[in-house]
N, C-alpha and C positions, 0 to 999 in steps of 0.2 A: 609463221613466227616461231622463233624459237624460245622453249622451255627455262623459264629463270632456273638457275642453279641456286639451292641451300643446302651445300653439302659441308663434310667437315674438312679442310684441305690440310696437305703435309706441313702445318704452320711450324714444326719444330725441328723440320731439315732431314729426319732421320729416314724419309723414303727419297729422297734426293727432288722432290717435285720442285724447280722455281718457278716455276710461272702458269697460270691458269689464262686460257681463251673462256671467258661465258657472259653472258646476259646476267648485267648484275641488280640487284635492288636495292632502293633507298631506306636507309633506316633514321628514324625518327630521334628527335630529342628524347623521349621516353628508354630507346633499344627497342621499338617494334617497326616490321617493315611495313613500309607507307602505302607500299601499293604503288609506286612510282618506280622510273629506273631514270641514272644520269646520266642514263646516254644511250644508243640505238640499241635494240636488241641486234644480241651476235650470231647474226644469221644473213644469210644470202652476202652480196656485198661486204656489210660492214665483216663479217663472218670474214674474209679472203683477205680482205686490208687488216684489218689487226693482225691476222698472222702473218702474211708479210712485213709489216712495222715492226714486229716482235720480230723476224728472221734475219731482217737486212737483207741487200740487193739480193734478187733470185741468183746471178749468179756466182754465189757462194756456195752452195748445197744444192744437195738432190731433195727432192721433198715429194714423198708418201704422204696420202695422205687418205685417210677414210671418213665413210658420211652415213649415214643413213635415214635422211630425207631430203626434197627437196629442196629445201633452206641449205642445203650442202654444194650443190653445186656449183656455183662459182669458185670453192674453195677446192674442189676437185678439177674444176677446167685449169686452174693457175698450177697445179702439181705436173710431177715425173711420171708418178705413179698414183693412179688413182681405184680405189675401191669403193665398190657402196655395198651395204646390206641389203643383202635380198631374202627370200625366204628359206635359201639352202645354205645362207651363210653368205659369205663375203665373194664379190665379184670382180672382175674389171671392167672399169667404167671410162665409157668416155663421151662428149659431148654430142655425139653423133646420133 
């Protein structure tokens, strides 16, 4: 399962970030999070289909892409280029 994200993101444009893939959490009527999420954790599957849904048809782009866990895989078998983190740093990876 993949790790909820509470990070602070480029909300004000100036590092160019649009768009964030992650495991989100529910927050409460008060502003505290519930302990919930409203929708799958973004990992395995759900993890490959959001970023394809974000990307549009594969055949538009080439698509890199890096992982390093299990939970990554699917999102590395749908790429051009795939690397995963290993203990000497980043590899080439493939389903094999």
């Amino acid at each position: 399962m993949s790790k909820p994200i509470v990070a602070a993101f480029d909300f004000d444009g100036t590092l160019g970030v649009t768009d964030v893939l992650a495991t989100r959490l529910s927050v409460g009527a008060d502003g505290r999070l519930t302990g919930e999420m409203p929708e799958p954790s973004c990992d395995s599957a759900a993890k490959r289909e959001r970023l394809l849904a974000l990307l549009g048809p594969r055949e538009g782009y080439e698509l890199h892409a890096y992982g390093d866990s299990p939970g990554d895989h699917e999102m590395l078998a749908a790429a051009d280029h795939a690397w995963m983190r290993g203990p000497g740093g980043f590899v080439h990876w493939s389903p094999d």
